[in-house]
C-alpha positions as CSV (number, residue, x, y, z in Angstrom):
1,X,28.6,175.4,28.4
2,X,28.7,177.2,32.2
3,X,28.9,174.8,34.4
4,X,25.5,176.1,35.8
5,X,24.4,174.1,32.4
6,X,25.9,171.2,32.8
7,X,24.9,170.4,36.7
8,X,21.2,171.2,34.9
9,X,22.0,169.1,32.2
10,X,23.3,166.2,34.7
11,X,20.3,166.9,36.6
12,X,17.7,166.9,33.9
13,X,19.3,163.6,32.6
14,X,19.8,162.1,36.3
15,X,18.9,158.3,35.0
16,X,21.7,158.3,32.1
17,X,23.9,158.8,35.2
18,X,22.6,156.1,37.1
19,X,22.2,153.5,34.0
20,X,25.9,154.3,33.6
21,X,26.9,153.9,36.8
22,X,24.9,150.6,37.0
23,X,27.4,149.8,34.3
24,X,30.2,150.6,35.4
25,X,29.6,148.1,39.0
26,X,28.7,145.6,36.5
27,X,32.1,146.2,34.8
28,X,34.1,146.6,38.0
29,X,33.2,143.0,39.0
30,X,35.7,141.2,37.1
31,X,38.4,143.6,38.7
32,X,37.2,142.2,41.9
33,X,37.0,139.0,41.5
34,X,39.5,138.5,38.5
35,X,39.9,135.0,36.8
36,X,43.3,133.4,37.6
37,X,46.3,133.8,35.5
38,X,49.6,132.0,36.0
39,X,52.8,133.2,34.8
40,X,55.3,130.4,33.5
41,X,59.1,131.4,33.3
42,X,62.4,129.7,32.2
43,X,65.9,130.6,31.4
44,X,67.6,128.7,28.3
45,X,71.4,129.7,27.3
46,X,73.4,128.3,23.8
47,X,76.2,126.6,25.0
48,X,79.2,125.5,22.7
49,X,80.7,122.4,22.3
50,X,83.9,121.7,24.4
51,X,86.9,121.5,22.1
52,X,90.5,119.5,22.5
53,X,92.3,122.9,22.9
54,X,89.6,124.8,25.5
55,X,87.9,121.8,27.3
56,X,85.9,124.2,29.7
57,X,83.2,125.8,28.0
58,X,82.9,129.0,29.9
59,X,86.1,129.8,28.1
60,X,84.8,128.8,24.8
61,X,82.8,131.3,23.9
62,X,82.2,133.9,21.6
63,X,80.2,137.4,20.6
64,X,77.9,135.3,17.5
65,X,76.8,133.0,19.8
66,X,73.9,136.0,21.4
67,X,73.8,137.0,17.6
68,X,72.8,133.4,16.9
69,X,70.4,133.4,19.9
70,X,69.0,136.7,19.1
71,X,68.3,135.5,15.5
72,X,66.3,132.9,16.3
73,X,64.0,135.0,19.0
74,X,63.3,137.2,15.6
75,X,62.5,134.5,14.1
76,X,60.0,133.3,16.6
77,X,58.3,136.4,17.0
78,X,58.1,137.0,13.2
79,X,54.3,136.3,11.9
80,X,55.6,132.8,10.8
81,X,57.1,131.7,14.1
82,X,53.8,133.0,15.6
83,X,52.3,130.8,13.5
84,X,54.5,127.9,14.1
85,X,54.1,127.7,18.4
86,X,50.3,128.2,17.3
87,X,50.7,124.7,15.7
88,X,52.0,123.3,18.2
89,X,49.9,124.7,21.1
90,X,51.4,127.6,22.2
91,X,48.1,129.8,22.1
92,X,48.5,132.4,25.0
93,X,50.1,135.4,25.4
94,X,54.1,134.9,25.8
95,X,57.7,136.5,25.9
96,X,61.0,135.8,24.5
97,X,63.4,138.1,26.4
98,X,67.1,137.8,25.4
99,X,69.2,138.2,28.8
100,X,72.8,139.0,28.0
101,X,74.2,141.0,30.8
102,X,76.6,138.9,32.3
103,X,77.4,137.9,35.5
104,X,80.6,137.4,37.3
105,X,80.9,134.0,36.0
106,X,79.5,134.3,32.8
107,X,80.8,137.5,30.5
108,X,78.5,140.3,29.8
109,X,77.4,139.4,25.8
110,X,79.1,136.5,25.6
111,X,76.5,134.0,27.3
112,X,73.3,134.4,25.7
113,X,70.6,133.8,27.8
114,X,66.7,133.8,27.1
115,X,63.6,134.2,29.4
116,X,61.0,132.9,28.1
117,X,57.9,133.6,29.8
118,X,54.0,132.7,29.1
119,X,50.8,133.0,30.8
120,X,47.7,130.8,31.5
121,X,44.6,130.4,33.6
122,X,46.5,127.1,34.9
123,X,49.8,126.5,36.1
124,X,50.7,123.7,34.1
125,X,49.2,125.2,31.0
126,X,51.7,128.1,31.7
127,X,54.5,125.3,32.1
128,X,53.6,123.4,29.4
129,X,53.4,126.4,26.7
130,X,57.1,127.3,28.1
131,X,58.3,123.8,27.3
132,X,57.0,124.1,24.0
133,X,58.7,127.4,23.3
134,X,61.9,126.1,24.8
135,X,61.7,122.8,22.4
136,X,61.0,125.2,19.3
137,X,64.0,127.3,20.1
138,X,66.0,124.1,19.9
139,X,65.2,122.8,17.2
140,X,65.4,126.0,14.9
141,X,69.1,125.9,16.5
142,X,69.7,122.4,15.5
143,X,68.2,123.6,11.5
144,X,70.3,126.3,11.1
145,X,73.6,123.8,12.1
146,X,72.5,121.2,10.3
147,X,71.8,123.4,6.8
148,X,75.4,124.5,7.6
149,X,76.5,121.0,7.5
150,X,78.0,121.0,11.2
151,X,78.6,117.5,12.8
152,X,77.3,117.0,15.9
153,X,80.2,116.7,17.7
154,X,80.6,120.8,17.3
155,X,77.3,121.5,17.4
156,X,76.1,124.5,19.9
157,X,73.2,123.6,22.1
158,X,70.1,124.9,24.0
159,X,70.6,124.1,27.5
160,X,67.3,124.9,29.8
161,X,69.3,126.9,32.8
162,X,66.4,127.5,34.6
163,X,63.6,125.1,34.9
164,X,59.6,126.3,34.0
165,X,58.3,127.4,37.2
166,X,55.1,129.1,37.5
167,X,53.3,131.3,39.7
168,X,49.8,133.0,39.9
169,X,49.7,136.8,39.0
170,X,48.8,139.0,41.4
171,X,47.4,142.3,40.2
172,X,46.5,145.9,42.5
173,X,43.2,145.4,43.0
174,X,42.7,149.4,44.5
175,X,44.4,150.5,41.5
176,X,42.2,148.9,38.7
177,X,38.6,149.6,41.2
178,X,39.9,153.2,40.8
179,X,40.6,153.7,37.0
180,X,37.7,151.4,36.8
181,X,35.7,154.4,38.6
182,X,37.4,156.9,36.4
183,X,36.6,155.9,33.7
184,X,32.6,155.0,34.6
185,X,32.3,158.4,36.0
186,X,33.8,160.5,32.9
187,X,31.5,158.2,30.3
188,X,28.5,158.8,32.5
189,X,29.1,162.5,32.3
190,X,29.4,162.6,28.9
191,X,27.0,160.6,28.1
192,X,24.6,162.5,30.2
193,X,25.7,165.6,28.5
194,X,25.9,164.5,24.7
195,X,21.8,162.7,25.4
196,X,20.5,166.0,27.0
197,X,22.3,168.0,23.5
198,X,20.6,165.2,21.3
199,X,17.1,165.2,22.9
200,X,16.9,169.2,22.8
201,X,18.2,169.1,19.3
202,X,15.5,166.7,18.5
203,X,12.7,168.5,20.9
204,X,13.4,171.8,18.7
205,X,13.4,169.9,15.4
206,X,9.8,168.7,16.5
207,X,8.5,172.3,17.0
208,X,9.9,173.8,14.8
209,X,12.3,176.3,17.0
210,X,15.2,175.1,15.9
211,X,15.5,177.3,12.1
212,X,17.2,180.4,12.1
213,X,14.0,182.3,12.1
214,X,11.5,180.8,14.4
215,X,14.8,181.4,16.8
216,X,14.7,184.9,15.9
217,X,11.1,185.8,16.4
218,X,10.5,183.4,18.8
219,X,10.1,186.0,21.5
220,X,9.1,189.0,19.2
221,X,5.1,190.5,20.2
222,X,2.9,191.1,17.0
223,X,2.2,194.8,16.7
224,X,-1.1,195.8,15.9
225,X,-1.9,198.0,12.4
């Protein structure tokens, strides 16, 4: 198509354009005026036991320990752990986000350190879902030591570094109104164009123009014998 047809087309099918743009202000309202969402966060490191010949834990530490750590976040994010916070309330969206950089106190991979993030339409939902996550995480540590027989002396533990702390997500507003608009504008388009294809396809099925051969000799004059 030209696109002298399809500012005809738009034209001829002007209230497709404005239903869809009806639509689209109707869809653009909850980007407005969005429903409040709360972002929960936490920090949780494994820390080792202090032993007789290294009393301070810092320098008790070793490499499995973020294997350990990052073992268990598969676990938890596996279809079965899903299912597990499910059961115990855990229902929104959340993230388990192993943090192993290191810092200048605590050696890069040698700390393992997990964010654990979830979100809500209330605060202390979000809080409470992280606490939830955080008590999981604890007790799948305190499994996999105990099926190894370790006494509890020499037990590793979850330690909650950082306490659940949550604040209210805000999102760019401009941003989604304009790929809200984007988006309402291309589907109105089309749709103008694909209803004014359909209803001509449909008008020339009626009269019977749209064969091959009333196309043909459509404008053809009878000649007289």
């Amino acid at each position: 198509m030209s696109p002298r047809d399809v500012a005809e087309a738009l034209l001829r099918r002007w209230y497709v354009l404005v239903l869809a743009l009806l639509l689209t202000a109707a869809g653009a309202y909850p980007v407005v005026r969005p429903a409040p969402q709360f972002l929960s966060s936490a920090v949780v490191v494994l820390k080792p036991p202090a032993t007789g010949n290294q009393p301070n834990q810092l320098t008790n530490l070793q490499p499995p320990l973020a294997t350990l750590a990052y073992g268990i976040v598969q676990q938890l994010e596996s279809p079965a752990g899903r299912k597990e916070l499910r059961a115990v309330g855990v229902d929104g969206s959340y993230q388990l986000i192993p943090r192993n950089s290191g810092t200048s106190a605590t050696p890069r991979y040698l700390i393992p350190s997990l964010q654990v993030q979830a979100r809500a339409a209330a605060a202390v939902d979000a809080d409470t879902a992280v606490r939830r996550i955080i008590e999981v995480y604890a007790e799948h540590v305190a499994d996999l030591q105990s099926a190894q027989g370790v006494v509890a002396g020499a037990r590793i533990n979850a330690s909650v570094l950082v306490a659940p702390s949550a604040a209210q997500v805000q999102g760019n507003k401009s941003r989604a109104l304009a790929g809200t608009a984007l988006l309402g504008a291309t589907l109105a388009v089309l749709g103008a164009l694909w209803f004014d294809q359909f209803a001509l396809r449909r008008r020339n099925r009626k009269d019977g123009s749209g064969s091959p051969e009333a196309g043909r000799y459509a404008g053809a004059v009878p000649v007289a014998n």
